[in-house]
N, C-alpha and C positions, 0 to 999 in steps of 0.2 A: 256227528254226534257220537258220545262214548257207545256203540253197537251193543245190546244185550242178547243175549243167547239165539240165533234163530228158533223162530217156530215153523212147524211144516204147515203150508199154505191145507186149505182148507176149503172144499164146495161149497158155495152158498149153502145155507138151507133148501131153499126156494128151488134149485137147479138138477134136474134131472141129466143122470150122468146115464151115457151107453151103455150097451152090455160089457163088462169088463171080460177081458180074454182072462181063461183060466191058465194059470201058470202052472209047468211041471219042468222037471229035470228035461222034457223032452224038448222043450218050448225053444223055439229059434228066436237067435236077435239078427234085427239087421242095423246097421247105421245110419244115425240120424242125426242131420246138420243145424246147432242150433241158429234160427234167425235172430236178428234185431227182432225186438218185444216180444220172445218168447220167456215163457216162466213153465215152470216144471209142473206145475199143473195143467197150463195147456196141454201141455206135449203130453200128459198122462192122457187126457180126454182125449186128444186126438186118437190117441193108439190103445185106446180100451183099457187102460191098466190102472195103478196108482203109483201115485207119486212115492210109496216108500218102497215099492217093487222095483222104480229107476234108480230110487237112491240107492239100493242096497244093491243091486246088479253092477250098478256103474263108480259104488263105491265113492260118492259121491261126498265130501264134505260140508260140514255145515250144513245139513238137511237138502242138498242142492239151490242155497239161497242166494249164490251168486254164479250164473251160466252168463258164457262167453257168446257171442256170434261167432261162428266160425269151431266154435267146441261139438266135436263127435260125440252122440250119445248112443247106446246099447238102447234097443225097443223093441218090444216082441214084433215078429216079420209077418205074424196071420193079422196082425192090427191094419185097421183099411183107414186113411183118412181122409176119405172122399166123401164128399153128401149124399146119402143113400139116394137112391136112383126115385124119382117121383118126388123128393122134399123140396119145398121150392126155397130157394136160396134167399138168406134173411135180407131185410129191407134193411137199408141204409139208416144211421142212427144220424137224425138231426143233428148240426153242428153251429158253430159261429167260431168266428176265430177271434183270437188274442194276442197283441201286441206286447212283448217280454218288456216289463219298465227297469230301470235300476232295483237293485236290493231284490227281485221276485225272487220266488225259490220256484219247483215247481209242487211242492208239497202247499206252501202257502194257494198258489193259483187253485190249485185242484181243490181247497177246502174252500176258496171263493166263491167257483160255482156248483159246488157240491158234487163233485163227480169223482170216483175211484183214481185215486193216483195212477194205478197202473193202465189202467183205459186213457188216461191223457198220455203216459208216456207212449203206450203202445199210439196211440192214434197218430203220434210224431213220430214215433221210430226212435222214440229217445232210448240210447241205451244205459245210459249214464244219466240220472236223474238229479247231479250235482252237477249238470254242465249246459245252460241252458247261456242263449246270449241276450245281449239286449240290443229291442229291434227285431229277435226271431216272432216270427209269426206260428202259434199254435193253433191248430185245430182242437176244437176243445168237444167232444162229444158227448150229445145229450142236454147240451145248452139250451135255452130258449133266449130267440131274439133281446126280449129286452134285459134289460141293466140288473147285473146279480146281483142278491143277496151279499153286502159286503160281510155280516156276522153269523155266520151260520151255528147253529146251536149246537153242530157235532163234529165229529172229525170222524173220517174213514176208518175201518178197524183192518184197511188192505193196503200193503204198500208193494208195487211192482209184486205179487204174488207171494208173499209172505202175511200171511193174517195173524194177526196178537188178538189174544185174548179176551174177551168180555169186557172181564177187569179192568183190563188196560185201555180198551177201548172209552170204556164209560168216564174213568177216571178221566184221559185225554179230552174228552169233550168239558167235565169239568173245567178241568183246568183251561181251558180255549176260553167257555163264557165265564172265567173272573178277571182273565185276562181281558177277554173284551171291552168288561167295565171299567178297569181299570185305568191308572194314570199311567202312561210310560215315557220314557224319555227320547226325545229327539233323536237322529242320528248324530248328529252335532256333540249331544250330550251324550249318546254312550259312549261314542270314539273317546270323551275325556274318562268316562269309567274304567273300559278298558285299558285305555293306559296306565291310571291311577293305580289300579290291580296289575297291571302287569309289573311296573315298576317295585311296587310294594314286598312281591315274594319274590323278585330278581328275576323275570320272566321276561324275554326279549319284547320289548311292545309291537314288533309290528308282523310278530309271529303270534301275536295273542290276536291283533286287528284283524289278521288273515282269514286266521281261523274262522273266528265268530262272524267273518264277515260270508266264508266259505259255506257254513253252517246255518244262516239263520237273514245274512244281508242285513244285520244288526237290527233283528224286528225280537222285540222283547215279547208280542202278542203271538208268533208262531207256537204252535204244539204241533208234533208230528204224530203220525197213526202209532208208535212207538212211545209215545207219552212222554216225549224228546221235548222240554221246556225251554222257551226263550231265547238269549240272546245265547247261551251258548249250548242251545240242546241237549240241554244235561237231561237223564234219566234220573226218575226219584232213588234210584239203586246207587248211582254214581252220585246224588247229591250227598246220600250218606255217608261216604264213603269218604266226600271231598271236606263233610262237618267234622270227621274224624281229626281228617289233615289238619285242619284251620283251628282245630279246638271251640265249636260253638255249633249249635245247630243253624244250620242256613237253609232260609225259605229259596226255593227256585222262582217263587212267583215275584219275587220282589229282584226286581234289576241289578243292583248291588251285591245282592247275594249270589246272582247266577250267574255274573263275570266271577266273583270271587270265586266259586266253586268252579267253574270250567278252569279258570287260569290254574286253580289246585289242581287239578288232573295232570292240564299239564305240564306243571311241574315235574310234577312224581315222574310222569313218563318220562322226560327231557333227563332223571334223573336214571331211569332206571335203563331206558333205551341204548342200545349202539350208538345211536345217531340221530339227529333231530331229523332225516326222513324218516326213521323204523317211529321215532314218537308221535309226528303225526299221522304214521298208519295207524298207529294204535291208539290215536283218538276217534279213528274212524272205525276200524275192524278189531280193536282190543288188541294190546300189544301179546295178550296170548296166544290169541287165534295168528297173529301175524308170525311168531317166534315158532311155532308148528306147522302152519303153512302154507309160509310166507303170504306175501303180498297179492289180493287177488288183483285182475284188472281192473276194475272199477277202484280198488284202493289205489293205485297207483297213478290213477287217475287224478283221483283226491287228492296225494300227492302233489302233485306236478301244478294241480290249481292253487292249494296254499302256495305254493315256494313261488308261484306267478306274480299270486295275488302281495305277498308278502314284497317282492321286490317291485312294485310298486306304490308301497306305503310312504307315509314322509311323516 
C-alpha cells in the first residue's frame, strides 16, 4: 500500500510499563541483537527505556518502523531483561492454528479472528507480513476453538508495532463494516477491472495484477490497521491525490474507483521513478522515503514478490 508517515508505536493504555532507566550523558549502552518479531517497543520494555530514547540514540529512521533481525541496536547496559526474581512466568496464550488459503494476507487473518497483527506475526516469527504461503500453518493466539467471527466490527489500530491513530483507527473500522455490507466483485471480475485500468492509462497489466494482488490478494473487502482500502490499499490521502491525477473525485470504497486510483499512483511513480523496481518501492515505502533512504529490507522484499508475482501473470 502507498505507506503514510510512520507513527511511533505506543503502550496500550491498560499496560503497566517497568521502571524506566534514567538517562544521562553518563548512561552506558551495550549492543543489542534485533530478533525475528521484535518491534521497538518491545525492546524499549525490555530495557526500561523508550522508544524515542533508541530512536534518537541509534539515530534511527523512520521512527524505527522498519528493524531488521540480525540489526544491532544501542540500549542502556544497567537495563536487566530478565523476570524479576519471584514473578511467575506468564501462562501460555490459548491458540488454534490456521491453514494459509489462496488470496489470505495476514492482515486480512488477524482481523478474522480478531487478534493484533503483530501478535500473529510474532506468534509465527513472521518477519515480513507480505510473505506468507499457502498451506503455511499459523499459530493464531488468543483464538477460541470454535469457528470465527468472519465480520468483525473493527480493525486493529496496531500493525507489527506501529499504532495509527484514533482517527484512523475508527475511520478504518468504518470503512471495514460498509464494506462488509457491500456488493464486491469476484476475483474473476477484478482481474478484468484491473486490466481494464491498467490498459486505459498505458500501465503494464500484469504489473498492475501483481501488485494488487501483492497488496490485498484482490479482496476489495480488506482495510488495513492503516485505513489501507481495498483492492488496491489506497489510503484516503493517496485516493486524493490519485482524484487529482484522473480529474474526478474517486470513492475507494467503490471497486472501480480503487483499481482506478491505485493504477494512478502507479503511473505517476513508473513516471517519475528510475526504474520500475524504485516504482514499486515506492508504492510500498513512498518513493520519497526510498530516494533518501533507499530500500529497506522488507521493501525489497516487496520487491522481489511483485516482479515474482508479475512474471507469473498471463
Amino acid at each position: 500500500m502507498p505507506v503514510p508517515a510512520p507513527v511511533p508505536a505506543l503502550p496500550p493504555a491498560a499496560t503497566i510499563a517497568p521502571p524506566m532507566t534514567v538517562l544521562t550523558s553518563a548512561t552506558r549502552w551495550a549492543p543489542y541483537v534485533v530478533r525475528t518479531g521484535d518491534t521497538l517497543w518491545d525492546i524499549a520494555q525490555r530495557t526500561h527505556t523508550t522508544v524515542g530514547a533508541l530512536v534518537a540514540h541509534n539515530r534511527l529512521p523512520n521512527g524505527g518502523a522498519h528493524l531488521v533481525p540480525g540489526q544491532v541496536l544501542q540500549v542502556p547496559s544497567s537495563a536487566s531483561t530478565a523476570r524479576p526474581r519471584g514473578t511467575a512466568a506468564p501462562r501460555p496464550v490459548p491458540s488454534r492454528t490456521y491453514v494459509v488459503r489462496r488470496g489470505d494476507t495476514l492482515t486480512a487473518i488477524a482481523a478474522r479472528f480478531r487478534v493484533p497483527v503483530g501478535s500473529l506475526a510474532r506468534a509465527n516469527r513472521v518477519s515480513n507480513p507480505h510473505v506468507i504461503r499457502v498451506g503455511q500453518r499459523l499459530a493464531v493466539p488468543g483464538a477460541k476453538p470454535s469457528t470465527p467471527v468472519a465480520k468483525p466490527a473493527a480493525v486493529p489500530d496496531t500493525f507489527l508495532g506501529r499504532t495509527y491513530p484514533a482517527a484512523v483507527a475508527h475511520s478504518a473500522a468504518h470503512n471495514r463494516a460498509v464494506l462488509a455490507k457491500a456488493p464486491v466483485p469476484t476475483r474473476a471480475q477484478t482481474r478484468t477491472l484491473l486490466i481494464a485500468a491498467a490498459r486505459a492509462q498505458g500501465v503494464d497489466p500484469r504489473l498492475v495484477l501483481a501488485i494488487a494482488w501483492q497488496e490485498s490478494g484482490w479482496n476489495q473487502r480488506l482495510v488495513s490497521p492503516a485505513n489501507a482500502i481495498g483492492i488496491m490499499q489506497v489510503i484516503p490521502s493517496s485516493g486524493q491525490w490519485a482524484s487529482s491525477m484522473v480529474g474526478r473525485k474517486l470513492n475507494l470504497l467503490d471497486p472501480r474507483d480503487n483499481v482506478t486510483a491505485g493504477v494512478a499512483i502507479i503511473r505517476s511513480l513508473l513516471r517519475s521513478a528510475d526504474n520500475t523496481q524504485q516504482a514499486i518501492a515506492g508504492y510500498y515505502q513512498g518513493l520519497a522515503g526510498v530516494r533518501q533512504n533507499g530500500m529497506y529490507a522488507d521493501t525489497r522484499q516487496y520487491v522481489a514478490n511483485v516482479l515474482a508475482i508479475r512474471a507469473r501473470m498471463r
